[in-house]
C-alpha beads as a LAMMPS data file, in Angstrom:
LAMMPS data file: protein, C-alpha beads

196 atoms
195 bonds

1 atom types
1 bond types

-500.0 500.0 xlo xhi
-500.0 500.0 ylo yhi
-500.0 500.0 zlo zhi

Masses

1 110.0

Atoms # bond

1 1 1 0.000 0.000 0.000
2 1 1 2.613 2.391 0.890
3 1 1 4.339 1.813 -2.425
4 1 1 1.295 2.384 -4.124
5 1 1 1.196 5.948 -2.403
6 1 1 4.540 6.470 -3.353
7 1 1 3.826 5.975 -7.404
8 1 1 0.745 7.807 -7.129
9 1 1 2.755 10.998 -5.431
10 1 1 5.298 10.966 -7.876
11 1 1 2.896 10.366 -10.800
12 1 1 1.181 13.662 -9.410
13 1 1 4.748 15.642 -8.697
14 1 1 5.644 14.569 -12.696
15 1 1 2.538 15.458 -13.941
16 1 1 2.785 18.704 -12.211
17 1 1 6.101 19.663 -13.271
18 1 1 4.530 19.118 -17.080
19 1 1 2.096 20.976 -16.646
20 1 1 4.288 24.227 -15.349
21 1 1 6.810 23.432 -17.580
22 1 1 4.150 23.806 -20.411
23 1 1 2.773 26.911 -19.415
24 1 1 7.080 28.232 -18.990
25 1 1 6.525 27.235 -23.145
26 1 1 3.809 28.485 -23.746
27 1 1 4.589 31.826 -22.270
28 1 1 7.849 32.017 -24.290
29 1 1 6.326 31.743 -27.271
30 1 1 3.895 34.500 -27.014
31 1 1 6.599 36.655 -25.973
32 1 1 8.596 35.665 -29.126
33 1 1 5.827 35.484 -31.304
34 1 1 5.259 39.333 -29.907
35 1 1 8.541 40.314 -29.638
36 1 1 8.420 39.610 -33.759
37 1 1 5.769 41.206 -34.494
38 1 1 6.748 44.288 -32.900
39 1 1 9.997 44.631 -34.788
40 1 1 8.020 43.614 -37.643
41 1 1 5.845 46.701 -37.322
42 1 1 8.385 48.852 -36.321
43 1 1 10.539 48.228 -39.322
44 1 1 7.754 48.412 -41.819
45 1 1 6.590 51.928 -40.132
46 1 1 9.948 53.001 -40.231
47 1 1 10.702 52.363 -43.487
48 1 1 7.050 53.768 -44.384
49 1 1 6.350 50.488 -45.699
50 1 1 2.809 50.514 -44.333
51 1 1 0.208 49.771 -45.810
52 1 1 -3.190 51.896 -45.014
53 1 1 -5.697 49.884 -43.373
54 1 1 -9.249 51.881 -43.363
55 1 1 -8.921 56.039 -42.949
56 1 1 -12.386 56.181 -41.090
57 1 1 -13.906 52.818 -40.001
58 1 1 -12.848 49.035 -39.182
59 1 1 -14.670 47.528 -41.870
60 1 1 -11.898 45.470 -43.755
61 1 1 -11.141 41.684 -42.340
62 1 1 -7.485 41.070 -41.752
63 1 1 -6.738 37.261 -40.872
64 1 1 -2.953 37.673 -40.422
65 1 1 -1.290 38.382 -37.438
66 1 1 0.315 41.266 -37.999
67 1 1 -0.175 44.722 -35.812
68 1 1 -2.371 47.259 -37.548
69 1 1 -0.666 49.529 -34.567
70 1 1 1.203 49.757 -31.299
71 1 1 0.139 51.022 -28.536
72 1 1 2.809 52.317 -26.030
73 1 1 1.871 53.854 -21.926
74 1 1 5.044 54.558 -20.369
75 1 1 3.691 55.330 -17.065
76 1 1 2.315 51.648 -17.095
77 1 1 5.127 50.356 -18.847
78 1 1 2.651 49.004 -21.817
79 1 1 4.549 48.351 -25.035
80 1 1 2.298 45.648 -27.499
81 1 1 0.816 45.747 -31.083
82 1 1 -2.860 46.173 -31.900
83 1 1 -4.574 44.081 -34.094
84 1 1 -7.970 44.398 -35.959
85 1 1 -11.025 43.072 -34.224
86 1 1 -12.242 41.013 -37.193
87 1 1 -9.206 39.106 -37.241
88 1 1 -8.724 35.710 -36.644
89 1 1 -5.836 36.736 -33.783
90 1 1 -7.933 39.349 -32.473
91 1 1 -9.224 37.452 -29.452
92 1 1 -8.795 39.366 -26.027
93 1 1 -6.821 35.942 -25.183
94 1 1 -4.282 37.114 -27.972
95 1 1 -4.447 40.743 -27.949
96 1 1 -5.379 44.215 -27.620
97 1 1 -7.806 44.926 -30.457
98 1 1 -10.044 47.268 -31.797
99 1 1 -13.764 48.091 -30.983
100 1 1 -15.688 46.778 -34.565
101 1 1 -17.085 50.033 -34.420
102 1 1 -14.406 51.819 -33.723
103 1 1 -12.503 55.145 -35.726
104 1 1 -9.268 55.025 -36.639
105 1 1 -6.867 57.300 -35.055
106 1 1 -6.855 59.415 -38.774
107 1 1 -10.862 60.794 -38.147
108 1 1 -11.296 63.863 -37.210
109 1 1 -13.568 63.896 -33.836
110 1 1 -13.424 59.812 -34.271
111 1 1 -13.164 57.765 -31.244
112 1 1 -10.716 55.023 -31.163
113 1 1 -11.888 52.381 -29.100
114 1 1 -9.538 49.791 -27.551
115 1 1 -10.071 46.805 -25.154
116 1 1 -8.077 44.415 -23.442
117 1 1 -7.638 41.889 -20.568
118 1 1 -6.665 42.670 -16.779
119 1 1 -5.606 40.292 -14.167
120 1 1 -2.354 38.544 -13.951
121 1 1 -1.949 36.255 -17.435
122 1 1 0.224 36.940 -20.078
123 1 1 -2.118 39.327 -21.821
124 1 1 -3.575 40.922 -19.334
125 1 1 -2.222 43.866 -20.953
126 1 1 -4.500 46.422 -19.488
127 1 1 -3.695 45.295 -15.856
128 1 1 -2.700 48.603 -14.926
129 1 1 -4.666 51.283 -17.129
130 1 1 -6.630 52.165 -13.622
131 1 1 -3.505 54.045 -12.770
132 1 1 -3.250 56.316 -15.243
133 1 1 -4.163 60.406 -13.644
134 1 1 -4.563 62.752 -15.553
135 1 1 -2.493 64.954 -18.347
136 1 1 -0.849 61.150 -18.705
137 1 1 0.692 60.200 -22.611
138 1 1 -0.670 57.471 -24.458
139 1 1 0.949 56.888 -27.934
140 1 1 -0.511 55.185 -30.885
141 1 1 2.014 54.034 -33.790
142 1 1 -0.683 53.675 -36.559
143 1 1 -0.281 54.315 -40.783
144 1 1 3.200 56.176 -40.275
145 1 1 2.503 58.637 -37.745
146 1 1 2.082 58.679 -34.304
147 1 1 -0.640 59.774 -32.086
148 1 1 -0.110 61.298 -28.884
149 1 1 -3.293 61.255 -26.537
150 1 1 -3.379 62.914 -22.776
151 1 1 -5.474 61.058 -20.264
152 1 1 -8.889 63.300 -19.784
153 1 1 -10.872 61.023 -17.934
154 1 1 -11.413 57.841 -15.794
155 1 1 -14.011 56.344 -14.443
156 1 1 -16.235 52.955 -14.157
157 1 1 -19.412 51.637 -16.090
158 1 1 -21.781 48.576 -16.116
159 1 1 -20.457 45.770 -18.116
160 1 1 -23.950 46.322 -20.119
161 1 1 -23.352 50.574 -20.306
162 1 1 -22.912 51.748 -23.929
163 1 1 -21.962 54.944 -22.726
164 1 1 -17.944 54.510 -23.222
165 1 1 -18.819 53.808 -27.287
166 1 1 -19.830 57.349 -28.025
167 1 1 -18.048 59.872 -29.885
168 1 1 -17.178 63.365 -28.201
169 1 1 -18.503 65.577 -31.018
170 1 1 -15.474 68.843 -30.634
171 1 1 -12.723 66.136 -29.790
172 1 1 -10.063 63.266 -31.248
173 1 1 -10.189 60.613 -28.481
174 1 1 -9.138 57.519 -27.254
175 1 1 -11.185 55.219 -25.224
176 1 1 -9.171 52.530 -23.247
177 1 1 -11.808 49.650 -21.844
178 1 1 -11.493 46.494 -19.440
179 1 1 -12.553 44.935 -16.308
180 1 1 -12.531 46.716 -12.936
181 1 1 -10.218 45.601 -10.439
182 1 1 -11.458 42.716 -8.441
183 1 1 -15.624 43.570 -9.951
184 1 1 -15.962 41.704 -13.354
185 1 1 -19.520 43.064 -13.522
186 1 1 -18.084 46.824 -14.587
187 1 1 -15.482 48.075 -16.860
188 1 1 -12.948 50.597 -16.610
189 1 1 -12.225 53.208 -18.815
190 1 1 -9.531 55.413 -19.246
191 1 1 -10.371 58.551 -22.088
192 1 1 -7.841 60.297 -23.789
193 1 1 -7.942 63.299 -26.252
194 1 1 -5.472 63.797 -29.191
195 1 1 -2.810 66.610 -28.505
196 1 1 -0.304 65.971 -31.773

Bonds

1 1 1 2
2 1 2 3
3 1 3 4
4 1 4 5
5 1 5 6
6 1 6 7
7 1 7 8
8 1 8 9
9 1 9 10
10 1 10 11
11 1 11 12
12 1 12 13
13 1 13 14
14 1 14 15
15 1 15 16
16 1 16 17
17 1 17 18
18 1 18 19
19 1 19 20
20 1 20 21
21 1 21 22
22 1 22 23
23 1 23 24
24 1 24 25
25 1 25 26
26 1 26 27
27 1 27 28
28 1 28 29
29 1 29 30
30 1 30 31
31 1 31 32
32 1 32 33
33 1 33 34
34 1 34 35
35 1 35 36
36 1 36 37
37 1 37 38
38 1 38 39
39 1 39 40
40 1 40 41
41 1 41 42
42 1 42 43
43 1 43 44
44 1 44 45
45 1 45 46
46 1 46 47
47 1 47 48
48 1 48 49
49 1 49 50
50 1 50 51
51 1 51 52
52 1 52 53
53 1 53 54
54 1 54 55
55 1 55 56
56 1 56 57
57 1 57 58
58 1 58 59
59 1 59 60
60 1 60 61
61 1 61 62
62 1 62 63
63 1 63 64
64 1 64 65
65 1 65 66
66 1 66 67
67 1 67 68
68 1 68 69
69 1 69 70
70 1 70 71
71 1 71 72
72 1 72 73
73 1 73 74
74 1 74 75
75 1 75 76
76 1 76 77
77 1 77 78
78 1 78 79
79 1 79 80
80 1 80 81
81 1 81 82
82 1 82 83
83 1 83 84
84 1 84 85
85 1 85 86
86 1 86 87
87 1 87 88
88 1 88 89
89 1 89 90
90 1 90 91
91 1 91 92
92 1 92 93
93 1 93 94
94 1 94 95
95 1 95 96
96 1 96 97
97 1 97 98
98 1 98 99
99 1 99 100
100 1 100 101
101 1 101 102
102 1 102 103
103 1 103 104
104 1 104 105
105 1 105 106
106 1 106 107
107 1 107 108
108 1 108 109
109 1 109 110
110 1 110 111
111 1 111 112
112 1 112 113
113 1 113 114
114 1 114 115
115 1 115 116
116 1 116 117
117 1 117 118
118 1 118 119
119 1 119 120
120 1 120 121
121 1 121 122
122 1 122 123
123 1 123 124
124 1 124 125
125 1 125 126
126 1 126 127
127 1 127 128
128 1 128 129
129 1 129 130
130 1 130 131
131 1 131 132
132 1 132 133
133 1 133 134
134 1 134 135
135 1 135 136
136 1 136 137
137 1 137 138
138 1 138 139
139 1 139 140
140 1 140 141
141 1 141 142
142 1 142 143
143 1 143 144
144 1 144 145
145 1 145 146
146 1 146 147
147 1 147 148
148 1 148 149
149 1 149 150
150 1 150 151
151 1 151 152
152 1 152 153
153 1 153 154
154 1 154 155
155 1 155 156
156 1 156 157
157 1 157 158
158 1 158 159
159 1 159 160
160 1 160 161
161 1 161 162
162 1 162 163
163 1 163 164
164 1 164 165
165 1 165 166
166 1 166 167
167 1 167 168
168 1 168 169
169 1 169 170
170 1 170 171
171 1 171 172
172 1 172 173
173 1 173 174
174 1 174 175
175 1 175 176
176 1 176 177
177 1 177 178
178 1 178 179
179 1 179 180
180 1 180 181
181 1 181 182
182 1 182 183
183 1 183 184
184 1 184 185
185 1 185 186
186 1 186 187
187 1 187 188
188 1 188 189
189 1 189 190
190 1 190 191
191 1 191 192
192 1 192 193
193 1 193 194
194 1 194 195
195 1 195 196
């Protein structure tokens, strides 16, 4: 019987070690995978290599895997591409992505909506947009220019409230959206207007 035991513990121990060991992997590889895809962007938007996706609306399907944009928050240290929320990649398990509806950065009085995970996985990238204050940067790396936004507002909304969607009719913003802290029933967003 005690032998038994013993086989069954280390049976459980190994099993457990697998399992870790596969997450380790899997973790890697979304950082790689990432990693790539940033350099990718950033050498095709260097070299103005980009190609435009939509000037007003997300309307086009894109099934690769490549960043339409980059988002960068240096307060939060947030550094990660942006993908297009009819893509195949575009899952909140993968990704940032955009709101279907959503402007592009390039309209005039648009609102460019962006959502995301929090918590503590490997793409919870919006884990820490609750502390952004006020006057705070947000860049945007999107069709060869970049899009500097400063945090205007914060606050938190019923998961069913629409209210975050809306445009601001005199302003260029960005709306930032993803579970409260610790209350999955509301969202937090984070609004920023364009300043250059």
């Amino acid at each position: 019987m005690k032998k038994m035991m013993f086989v069954i513990s280390v049976l459980f121990i190994i099993s457990g070690l697998m399992l870790l060991n596969y997450n380790l992997f899997l973790n890697k590889t979304h950082e790689k995978l990432e990693e790539e895809l940033l350099i990718k962007f950033f050498d095709d938007y260097n070299e103005n290599k980009l190609e435009e996706i939509q000037e007003d609306k997300v309307e086009q399907v894109n099934d690769t895997n490549n960043y339409v944009a980059v988002i960068e928050v240096p307060t939060i240290s947030l550094k990660t591409g942006i993908v297009m929320s009819n893509s195949s990649y575009s899952t909140m398990n993968k990704n940032v992505s955009i709101f279907p509806d959503s402007d592009m950065p390039t309209k005039e009085n648009g609102n460019f909506i962006l959502f995301a995970h929090r918590g503590s996985s490997r793409v919870s990238y919006f884990k820490d947009i609750y502390k952004l204050k006020a006057d705070e940067e947000i860049y945007i790396y999107y069709n060869n220019s970049k899009y500097t936004y400063k945090v205007i507002n914060k606050y938190n909304v019923s998961m069913y409230d629409h209210t975050p969607l809306n445009k601001m009719s005199d302003k260029t913003i960005i709306t930032l959206i993803t579970c409260k802290k610790n209350d999955n029933k509301y969202r937090t967003i984070i609004v920023g207007e364009l300043v250059k």
